[in-house]
Every structure is written in C-alpha cells, then in structure tokens.
C-alpha positions as CSV (number, residue, x, y, z in Angstrom):
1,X,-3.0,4.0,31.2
2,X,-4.6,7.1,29.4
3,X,-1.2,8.8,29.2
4,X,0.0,5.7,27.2
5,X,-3.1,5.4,25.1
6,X,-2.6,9.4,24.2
7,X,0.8,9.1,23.4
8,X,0.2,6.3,21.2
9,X,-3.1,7.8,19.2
10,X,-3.5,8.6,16.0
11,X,-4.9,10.9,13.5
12,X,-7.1,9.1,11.1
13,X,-5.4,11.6,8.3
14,X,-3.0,9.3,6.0
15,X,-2.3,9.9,2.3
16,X,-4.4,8.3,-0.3
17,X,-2.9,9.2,-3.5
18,X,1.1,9.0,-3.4
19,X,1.4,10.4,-6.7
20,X,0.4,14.0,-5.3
21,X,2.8,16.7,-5.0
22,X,3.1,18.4,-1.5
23,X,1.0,21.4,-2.4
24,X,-1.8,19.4,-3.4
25,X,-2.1,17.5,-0.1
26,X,-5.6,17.6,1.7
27,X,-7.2,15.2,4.0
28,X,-10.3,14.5,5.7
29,X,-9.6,16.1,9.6
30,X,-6.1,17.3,8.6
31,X,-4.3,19.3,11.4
32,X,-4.0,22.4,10.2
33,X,-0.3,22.6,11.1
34,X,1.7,19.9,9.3
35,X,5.2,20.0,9.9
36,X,6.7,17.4,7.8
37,X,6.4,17.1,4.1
38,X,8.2,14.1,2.2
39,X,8.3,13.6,-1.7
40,X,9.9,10.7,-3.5
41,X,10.2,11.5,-6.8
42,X,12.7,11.5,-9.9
43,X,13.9,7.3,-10.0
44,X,17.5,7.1,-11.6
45,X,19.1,3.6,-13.0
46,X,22.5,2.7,-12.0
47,X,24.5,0.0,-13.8
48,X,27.8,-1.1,-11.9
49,X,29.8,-4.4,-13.2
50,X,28.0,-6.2,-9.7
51,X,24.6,-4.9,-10.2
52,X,21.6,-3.0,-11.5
53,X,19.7,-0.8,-9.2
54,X,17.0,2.0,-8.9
55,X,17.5,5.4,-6.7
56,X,14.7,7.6,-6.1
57,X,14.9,11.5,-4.7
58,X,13.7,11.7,-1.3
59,X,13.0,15.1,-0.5
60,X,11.9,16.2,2.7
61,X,10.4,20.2,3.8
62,X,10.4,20.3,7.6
63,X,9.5,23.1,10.0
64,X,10.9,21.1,13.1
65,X,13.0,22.3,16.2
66,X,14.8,19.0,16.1
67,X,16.2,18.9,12.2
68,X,19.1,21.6,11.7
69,X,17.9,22.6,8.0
70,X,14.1,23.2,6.5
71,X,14.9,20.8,3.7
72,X,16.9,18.0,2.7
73,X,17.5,16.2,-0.4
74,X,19.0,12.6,-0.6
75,X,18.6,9.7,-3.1
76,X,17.6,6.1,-1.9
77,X,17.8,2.7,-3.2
78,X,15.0,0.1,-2.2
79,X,17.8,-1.7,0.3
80,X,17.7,1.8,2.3
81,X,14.2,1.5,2.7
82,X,14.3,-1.8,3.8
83,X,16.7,-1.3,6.7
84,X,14.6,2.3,7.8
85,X,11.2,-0.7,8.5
86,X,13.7,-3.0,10.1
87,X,15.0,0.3,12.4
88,X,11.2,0.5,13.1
89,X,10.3,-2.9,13.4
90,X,13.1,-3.3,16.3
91,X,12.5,0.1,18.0
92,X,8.4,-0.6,18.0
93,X,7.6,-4.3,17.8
94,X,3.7,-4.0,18.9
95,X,3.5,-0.5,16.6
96,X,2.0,-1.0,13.3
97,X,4.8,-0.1,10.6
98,X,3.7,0.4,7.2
99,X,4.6,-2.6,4.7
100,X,7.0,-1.8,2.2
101,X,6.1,-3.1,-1.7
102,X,7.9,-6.8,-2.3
103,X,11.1,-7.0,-3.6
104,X,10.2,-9.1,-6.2
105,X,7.5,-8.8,-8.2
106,X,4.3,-11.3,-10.0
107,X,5.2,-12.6,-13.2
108,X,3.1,-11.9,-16.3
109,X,2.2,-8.5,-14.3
110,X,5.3,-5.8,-15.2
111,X,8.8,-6.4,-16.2
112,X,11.7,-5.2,-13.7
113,X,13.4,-2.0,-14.3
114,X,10.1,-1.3,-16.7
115,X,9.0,2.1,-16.4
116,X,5.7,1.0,-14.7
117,X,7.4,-1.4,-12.4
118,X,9.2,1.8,-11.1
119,X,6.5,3.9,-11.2
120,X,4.6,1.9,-9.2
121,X,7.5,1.3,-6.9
122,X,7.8,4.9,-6.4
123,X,4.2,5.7,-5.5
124,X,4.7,2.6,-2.8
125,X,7.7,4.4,-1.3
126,X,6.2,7.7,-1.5
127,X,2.9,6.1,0.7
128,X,5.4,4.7,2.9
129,X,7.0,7.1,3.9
130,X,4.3,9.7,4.0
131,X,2.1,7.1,6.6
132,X,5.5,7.0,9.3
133,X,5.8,11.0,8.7
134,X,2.1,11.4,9.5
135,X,2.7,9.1,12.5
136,X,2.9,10.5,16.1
137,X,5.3,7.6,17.2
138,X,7.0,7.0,14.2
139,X,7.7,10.5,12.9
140,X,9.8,11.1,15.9
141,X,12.3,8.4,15.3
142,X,16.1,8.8,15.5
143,X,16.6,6.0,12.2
144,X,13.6,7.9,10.2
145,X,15.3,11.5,10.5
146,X,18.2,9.9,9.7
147,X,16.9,8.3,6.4
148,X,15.4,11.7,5.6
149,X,18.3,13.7,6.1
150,X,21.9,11.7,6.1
151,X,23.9,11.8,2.9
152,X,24.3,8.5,1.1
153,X,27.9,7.7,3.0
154,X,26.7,9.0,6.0
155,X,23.7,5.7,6.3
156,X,26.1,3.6,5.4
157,X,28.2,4.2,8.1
158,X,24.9,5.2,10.2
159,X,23.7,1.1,9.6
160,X,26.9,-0.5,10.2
161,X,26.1,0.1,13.8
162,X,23.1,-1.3,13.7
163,X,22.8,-4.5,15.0
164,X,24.3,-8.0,13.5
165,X,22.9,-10.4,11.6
166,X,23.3,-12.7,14.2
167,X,21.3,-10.7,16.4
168,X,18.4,-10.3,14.0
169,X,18.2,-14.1,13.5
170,X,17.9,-14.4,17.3
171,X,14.9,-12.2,17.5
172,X,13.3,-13.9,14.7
173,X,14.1,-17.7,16.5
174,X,12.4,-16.3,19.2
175,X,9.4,-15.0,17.8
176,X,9.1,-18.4,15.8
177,X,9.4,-20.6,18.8
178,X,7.4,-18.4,20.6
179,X,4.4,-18.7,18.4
180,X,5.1,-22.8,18.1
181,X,4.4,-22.7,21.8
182,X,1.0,-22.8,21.1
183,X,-1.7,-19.8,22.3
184,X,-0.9,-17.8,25.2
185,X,-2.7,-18.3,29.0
186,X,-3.4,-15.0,29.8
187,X,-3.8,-13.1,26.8
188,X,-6.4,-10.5,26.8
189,X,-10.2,-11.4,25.2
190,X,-9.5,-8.5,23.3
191,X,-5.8,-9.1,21.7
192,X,-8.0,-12.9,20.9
193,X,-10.8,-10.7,18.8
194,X,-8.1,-9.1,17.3
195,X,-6.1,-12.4,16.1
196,X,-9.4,-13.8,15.3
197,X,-10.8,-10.7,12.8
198,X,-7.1,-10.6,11.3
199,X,-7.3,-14.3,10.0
200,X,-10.5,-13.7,8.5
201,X,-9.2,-10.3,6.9
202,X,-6.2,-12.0,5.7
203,X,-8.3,-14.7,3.9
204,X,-10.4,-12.3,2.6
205,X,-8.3,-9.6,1.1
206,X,-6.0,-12.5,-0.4
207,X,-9.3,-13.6,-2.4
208,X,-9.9,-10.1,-2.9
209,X,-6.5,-9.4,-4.2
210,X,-6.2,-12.9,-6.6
211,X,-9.9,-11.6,-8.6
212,X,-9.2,-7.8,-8.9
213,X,-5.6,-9.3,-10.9
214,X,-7.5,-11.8,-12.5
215,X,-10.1,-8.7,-13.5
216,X,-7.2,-6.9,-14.3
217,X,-5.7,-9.3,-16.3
218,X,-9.0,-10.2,-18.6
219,X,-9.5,-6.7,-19.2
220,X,-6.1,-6.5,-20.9
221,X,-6.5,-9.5,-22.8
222,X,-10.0,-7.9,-24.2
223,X,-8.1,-4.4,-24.6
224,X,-5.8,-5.9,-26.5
225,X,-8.0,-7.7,-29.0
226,X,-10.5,-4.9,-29.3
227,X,-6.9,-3.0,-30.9
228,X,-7.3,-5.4,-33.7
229,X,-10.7,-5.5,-34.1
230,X,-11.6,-1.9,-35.0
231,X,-8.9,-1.5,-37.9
232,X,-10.5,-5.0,-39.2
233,X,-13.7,-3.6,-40.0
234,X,-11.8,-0.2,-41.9
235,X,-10.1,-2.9,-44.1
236,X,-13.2,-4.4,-44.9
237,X,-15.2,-1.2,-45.6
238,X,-12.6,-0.8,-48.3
239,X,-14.1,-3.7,-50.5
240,X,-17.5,-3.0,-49.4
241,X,-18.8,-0.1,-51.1
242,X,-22.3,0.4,-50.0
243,X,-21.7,-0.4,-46.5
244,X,-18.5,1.5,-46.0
245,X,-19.7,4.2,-44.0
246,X,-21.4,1.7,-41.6
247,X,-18.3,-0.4,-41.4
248,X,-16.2,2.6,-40.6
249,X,-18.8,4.0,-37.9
250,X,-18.1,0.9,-36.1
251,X,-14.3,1.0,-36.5
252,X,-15.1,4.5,-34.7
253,X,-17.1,3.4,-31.9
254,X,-14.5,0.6,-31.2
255,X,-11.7,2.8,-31.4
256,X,-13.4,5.0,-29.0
257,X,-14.4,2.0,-26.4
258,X,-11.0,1.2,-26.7
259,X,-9.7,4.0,-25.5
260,X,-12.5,4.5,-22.7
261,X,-11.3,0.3,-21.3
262,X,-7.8,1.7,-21.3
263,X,-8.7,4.6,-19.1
264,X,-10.7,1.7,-17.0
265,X,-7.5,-0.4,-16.7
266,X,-5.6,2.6,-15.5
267,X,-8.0,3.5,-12.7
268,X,-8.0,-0.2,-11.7
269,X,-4.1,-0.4,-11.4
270,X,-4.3,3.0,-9.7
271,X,-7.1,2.9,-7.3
272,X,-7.9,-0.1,-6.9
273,X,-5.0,-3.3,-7.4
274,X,-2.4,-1.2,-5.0
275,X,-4.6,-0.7,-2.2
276,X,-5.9,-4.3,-2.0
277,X,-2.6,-5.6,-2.3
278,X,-1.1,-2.5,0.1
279,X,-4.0,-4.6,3.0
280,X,-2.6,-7.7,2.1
281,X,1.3,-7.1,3.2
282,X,-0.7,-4.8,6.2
283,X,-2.7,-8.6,7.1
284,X,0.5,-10.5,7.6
285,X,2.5,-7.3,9.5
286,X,-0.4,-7.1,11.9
287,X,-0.6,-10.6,12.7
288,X,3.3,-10.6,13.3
289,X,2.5,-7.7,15.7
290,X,0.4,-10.0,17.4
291,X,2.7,-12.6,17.3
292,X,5.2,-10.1,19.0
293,X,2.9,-8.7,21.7
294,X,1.9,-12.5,22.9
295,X,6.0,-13.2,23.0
296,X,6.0,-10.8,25.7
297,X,2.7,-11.8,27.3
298,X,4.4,-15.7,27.5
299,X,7.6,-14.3,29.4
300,X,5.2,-12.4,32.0
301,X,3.1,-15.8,32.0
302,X,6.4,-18.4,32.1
303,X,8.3,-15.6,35.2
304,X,4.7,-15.7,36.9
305,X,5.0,-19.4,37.0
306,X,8.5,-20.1,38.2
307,X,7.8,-17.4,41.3
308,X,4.6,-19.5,41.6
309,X,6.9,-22.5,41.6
310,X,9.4,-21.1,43.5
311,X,11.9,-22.3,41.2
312,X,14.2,-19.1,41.5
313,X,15.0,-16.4,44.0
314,X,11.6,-14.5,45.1
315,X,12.9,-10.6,45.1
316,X,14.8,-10.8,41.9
317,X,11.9,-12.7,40.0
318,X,9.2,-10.2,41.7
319,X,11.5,-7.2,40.2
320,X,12.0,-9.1,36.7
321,X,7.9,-9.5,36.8
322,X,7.3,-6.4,37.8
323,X,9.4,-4.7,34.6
324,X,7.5,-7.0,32.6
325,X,4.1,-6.1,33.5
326,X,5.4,-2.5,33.0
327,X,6.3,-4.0,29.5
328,X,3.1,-5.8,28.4
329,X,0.8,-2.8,29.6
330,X,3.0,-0.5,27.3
331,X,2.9,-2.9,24.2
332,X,-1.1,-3.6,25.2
333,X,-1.6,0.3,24.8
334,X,0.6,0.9,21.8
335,X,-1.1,-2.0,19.5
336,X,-4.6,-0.9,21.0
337,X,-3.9,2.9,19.8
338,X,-2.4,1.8,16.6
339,X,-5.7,-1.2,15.8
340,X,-8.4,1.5,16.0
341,X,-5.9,3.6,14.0
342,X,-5.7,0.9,11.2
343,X,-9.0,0.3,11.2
344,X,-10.1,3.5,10.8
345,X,-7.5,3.8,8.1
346,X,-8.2,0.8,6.1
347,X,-12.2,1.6,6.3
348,X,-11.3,4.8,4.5
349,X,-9.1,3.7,2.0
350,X,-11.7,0.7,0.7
351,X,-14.6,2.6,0.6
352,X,-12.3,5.3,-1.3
353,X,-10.8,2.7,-3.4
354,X,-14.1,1.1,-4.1
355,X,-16.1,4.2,-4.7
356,X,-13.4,5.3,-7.5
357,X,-13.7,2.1,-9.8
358,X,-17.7,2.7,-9.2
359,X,-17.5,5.9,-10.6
360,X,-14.5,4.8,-13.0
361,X,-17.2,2.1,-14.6
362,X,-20.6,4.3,-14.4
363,X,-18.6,6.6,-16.5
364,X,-16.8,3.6,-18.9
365,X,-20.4,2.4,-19.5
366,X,-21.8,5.8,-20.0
367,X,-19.2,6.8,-22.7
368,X,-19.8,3.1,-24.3
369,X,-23.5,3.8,-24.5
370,X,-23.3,7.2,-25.5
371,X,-20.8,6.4,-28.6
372,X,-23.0,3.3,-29.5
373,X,-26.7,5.5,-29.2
374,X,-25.0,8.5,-31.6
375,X,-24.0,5.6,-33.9
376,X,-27.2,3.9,-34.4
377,X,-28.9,7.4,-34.2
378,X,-26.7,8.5,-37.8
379,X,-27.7,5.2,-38.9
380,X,-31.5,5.4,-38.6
381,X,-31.3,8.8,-40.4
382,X,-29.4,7.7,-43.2
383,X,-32.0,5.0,-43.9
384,X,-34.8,7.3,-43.2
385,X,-33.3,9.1,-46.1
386,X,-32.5,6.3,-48.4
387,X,-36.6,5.4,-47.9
388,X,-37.5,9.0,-48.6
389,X,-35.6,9.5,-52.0
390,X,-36.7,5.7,-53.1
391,X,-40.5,7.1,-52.8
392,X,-40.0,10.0,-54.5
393,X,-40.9,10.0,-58.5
C-alpha cells in the first residue's frame, strides 16, 4: 500500500503563470533538478479549402535517459492536444488529468481566431502541458513523449493505432450505465467525502465563475464609456473660457482612470477569470474520476455477489475477484495520491489568484485617489490665488 501511495505522490510544485519563459520558472518547494522543460509558444493560422486552424510551437528541453535528443521542436493543432488527454484519460482513468480549454468558446467574450482568443488558448496549452510534465505519473507516459517529440506525420500515423471509435463509445456506455446504477455498496467513507466536497465545489466555482465574467463584463462596459467621457469635457472646455483649465484637469484625471481600469481588466482576465474557469473544467474531470473508480468498485461488488450466489464456477470467479481487488486498491491509491495533490494545488492557485486582484484593486484605487487628490489640490491653489489678487488694491 505505501509503495502505491509513493509511486503515485506528488509535488505540490505546478506552474502558475503559463505565459513565463523557461528561464523564469520558480516555484514554491521546486526540486532543484527539473528535467523537463516545455514551451508553447509562436501560434500560426492555416487556411486550407476544408478548414481554418491554429498551430502552436511546442518545444520541449529534456535532460532524460529515455528521449534520444535534449530538445525537440514540433507544431500542434488543438485536435493533437485533445487525443494526448484522451491517451491519458485511457491509460489513467482514477489519475487526475489536467482539463484542456473548450473547444468552443462564450459568446460576447472573444471572437475565434482573434488574437486574444489565441492568446488565451495558448497560455491554456502551455499550463497543460507544463502540469502532466511536472507530473510523476504522467510525465513518464509513452503518448506524452510522443506528443513532445514525433514529427507532425509521425502522430498521425502514431494515433491511427489508437483505439476505434467504437471502442471509445463502449467505455463511455459503460461508465454512463454504470453511474445510472445508482451509488455503489461498498464504496469507501472516504471516496463518499470526496463525491460529497466535489458537488459542493462544482456549485460553487460555477457561481464563482458566472460573477467574476459578469464583473468582467461591467467593467468593460464602464471602460468603454469612460473613453467617451473624458474627450467630452476637452470639447466643452473649448466654449468655456473661464473654466477651461478645470474642465481639461478632469479630462486628465479620466483619461488617467481610464487607463488605470484597463490595467484592472487585464489583471482580471489574467489572474483571475482563467483560473476560476481552469477549477471549473477540474470540478467536472474529478467527479468523472469518481465516476470511473466506483465503475470498478461495482464489478468487485457485482463478481463478490455471484461467488456469494454461486451463480458461476468458484476458482475462476475467486481468480477474477482476486485481480480486481488488486485493481480497486491500485485505483483507490492513485486517486487518493492525486486528491491531496489537487487540493493542495487548487488551495495555492486561489489564494494566488485572489491575492493578485487584491493587490491589482488596492493599487487601481490608490492611483484613482492619488490623480483625483493632486487635482483638487491645483484647484484649491488656483482659487487661493484668484482670492489673493481680488483683495489686493
């Protein structure tokens, strides 16, 4: 059992910005020899008569035994990324594999090929790929060193042997009926605790991740009226003779709030918007890992009952239990390795998160302040003035 658990720990270490080059990385309790170093950078549009699509450079610095080169460069489309999760998904069903951003995106947020639709898309992929490298499980994959290091014709060929369609809709009929079934006997109290927090998390995070887009979304609309506002009062300080230097103060100051709520909006859609929605796709992959895990609980619990029913042959049933129990214990050890792991993780990356639009709108506020204060300060002495050379004879 603690050979399993070992094998299946984690370092609390995972990226937190994905726009950081590899030089710059640095993390709380970082091993000091890191060994894998993946950057997905410089996106590139292709246009065929079929379709549109977006590669990215993956480039990968290794000082590994297994990989027969210290670095690799390769380009990937989002479909390549998809099928490297899948690979995962299949190879590690109770591991927790880091979500991939959606396909398709919210409307009203950014356009589709836009350059901070890819941007954003990038930094996703670059996170994504970073969390599996920094992985103990996971980094040691055949289909992740693959990705990292197989020319574009040589994945292709590489997933045609993967397995059918057919096969995936199998797995993905059993896991459904499985979980219509209803709850499983013997599960665990502990794998319940764990389905129990990860409804509440899921409804949380999803509230949490509707207001911080709503937030989002109101401070654009206010960024984008306080653009018209400040040039309004310059046009009227033209007709206004002796107010025109007040008039154009305050086209200052609101040019220079404006400028202080764009820098707000950009630490919200940096810091903030991709992390909560980055827990969000985590919410509904862990409770598919649960899902998973209590599939293989129920065949355990449905071959324990047909020996107990002696409804087949007693040797070959005892054998089939017996690999099974082997089975569960493993999966009950992976996902209990990997939940400490992830919350660890995810306690980190709020509280980061969280702290950074703190600071973001203590400093916003501050700026505000300050610009308004030095405003009203000129003011004050210019009408101290005005009263001082009315009194004089």
């Amino acid at each position: 059992d603690t050979s399993l658990a070992e094998a299946n720990s984690f370092s609390p270490s995972l990226p937190i910005s994905p726009s950081s080059m590899i030089n710059q990385y640095k993390f709380e309790d970082e091993p000091e020899l890191k060994d894998l170093f993946i950057t997905v950078d410089d996106p590139e549009s292709h246009i065929t008569a079929i379709e549109t699509f977006i590669t990215y450079r993956v480039v990968t610095k290794t000082s590994r035994g297994e990989f027969d080169s210290c670095e690799y460069e390769v380009r990937r489309r989002y479909q390549d990324f998809l099928w490297l999760k899948s690979k995962l998904e299949e190879a590690h069903p109770t591991l927790i594999i880091p979500p991939l951003p959606e396909k398709f995106i919210m409307k009203g947020m950014v356009e589709r090929f836009s350059d901070e639709f890819i941007e954003t898309r990038r930094k996703a992929l670059h996170k994504f790929l970073n969390r599996i490298a920094d992985h103990p499980t996971l980094t040691f994959n055949e289909d992740f060193k693959i990705f990292l290091t197989a020319q574009a014709w040589e994945l292709s060929s590489h997933k045609k042997q993967g397995p059918g369609l057919l096969s995936r809709m199998g797995q993905t009929v059993r896991a459904v009926a499985s979980s219509v079934r209803g709850g499983v006997k013997n599960r665990p109290e502990m794998f319940t605790e764990m389905n129990d927090y990860m409804e509440t998390f899921s409804h949380k995070i999803n509230v949490l991740d509707k207001i911080a887009h709503r937030i989002y979304k109101e401070e654009r609309e206010y960024f984008n009226e306080m653009k018209e506002y400040g040039p309004i009062h310059t046009l009227w300080s033209a007709s206004e003779e002796d107010i025109a230097d007040s008039l154009k103060g305050v086209a200052s100051c609101i040019d220079k709030c404006c400028k202080a709520t764009e820098k707000r909006m950009a630490g919200l859609s940096e810091s903030l918007l991709p992390i909560i929605h980055e827990y969000v796709l985590y919410s509904e992959i862990l409770m598919g890992v649960l899902k998973r895990r209590d599939q293989i609980q129920s065949e355990l619990d449905s071959k324990v009952d047909a020996l107990a029913n002696k409804k087949a042959d007693k040797d070959l049933f005892s054998e089939e239990i017996g690999k099974l129990e082997d089975k569960v214990e493993c999966a009950n050890n992976a996902l209990k390795a990997d939940w400490d792991r992830w919350k660890q993780n995810m306690r980190y990356d709020m509280r980061s998160a969280f702290t950074s639009v703190a600071d973001n709108n203590l400093h916003y506020y501050e700026e505000c302040l300050a610009t308004w204060e030095t405003f009203l300060a000129s003011q004050t002495e210019d009408h101290h003035r005005e009263e001082d050379s009315e009194d004089r004879p």
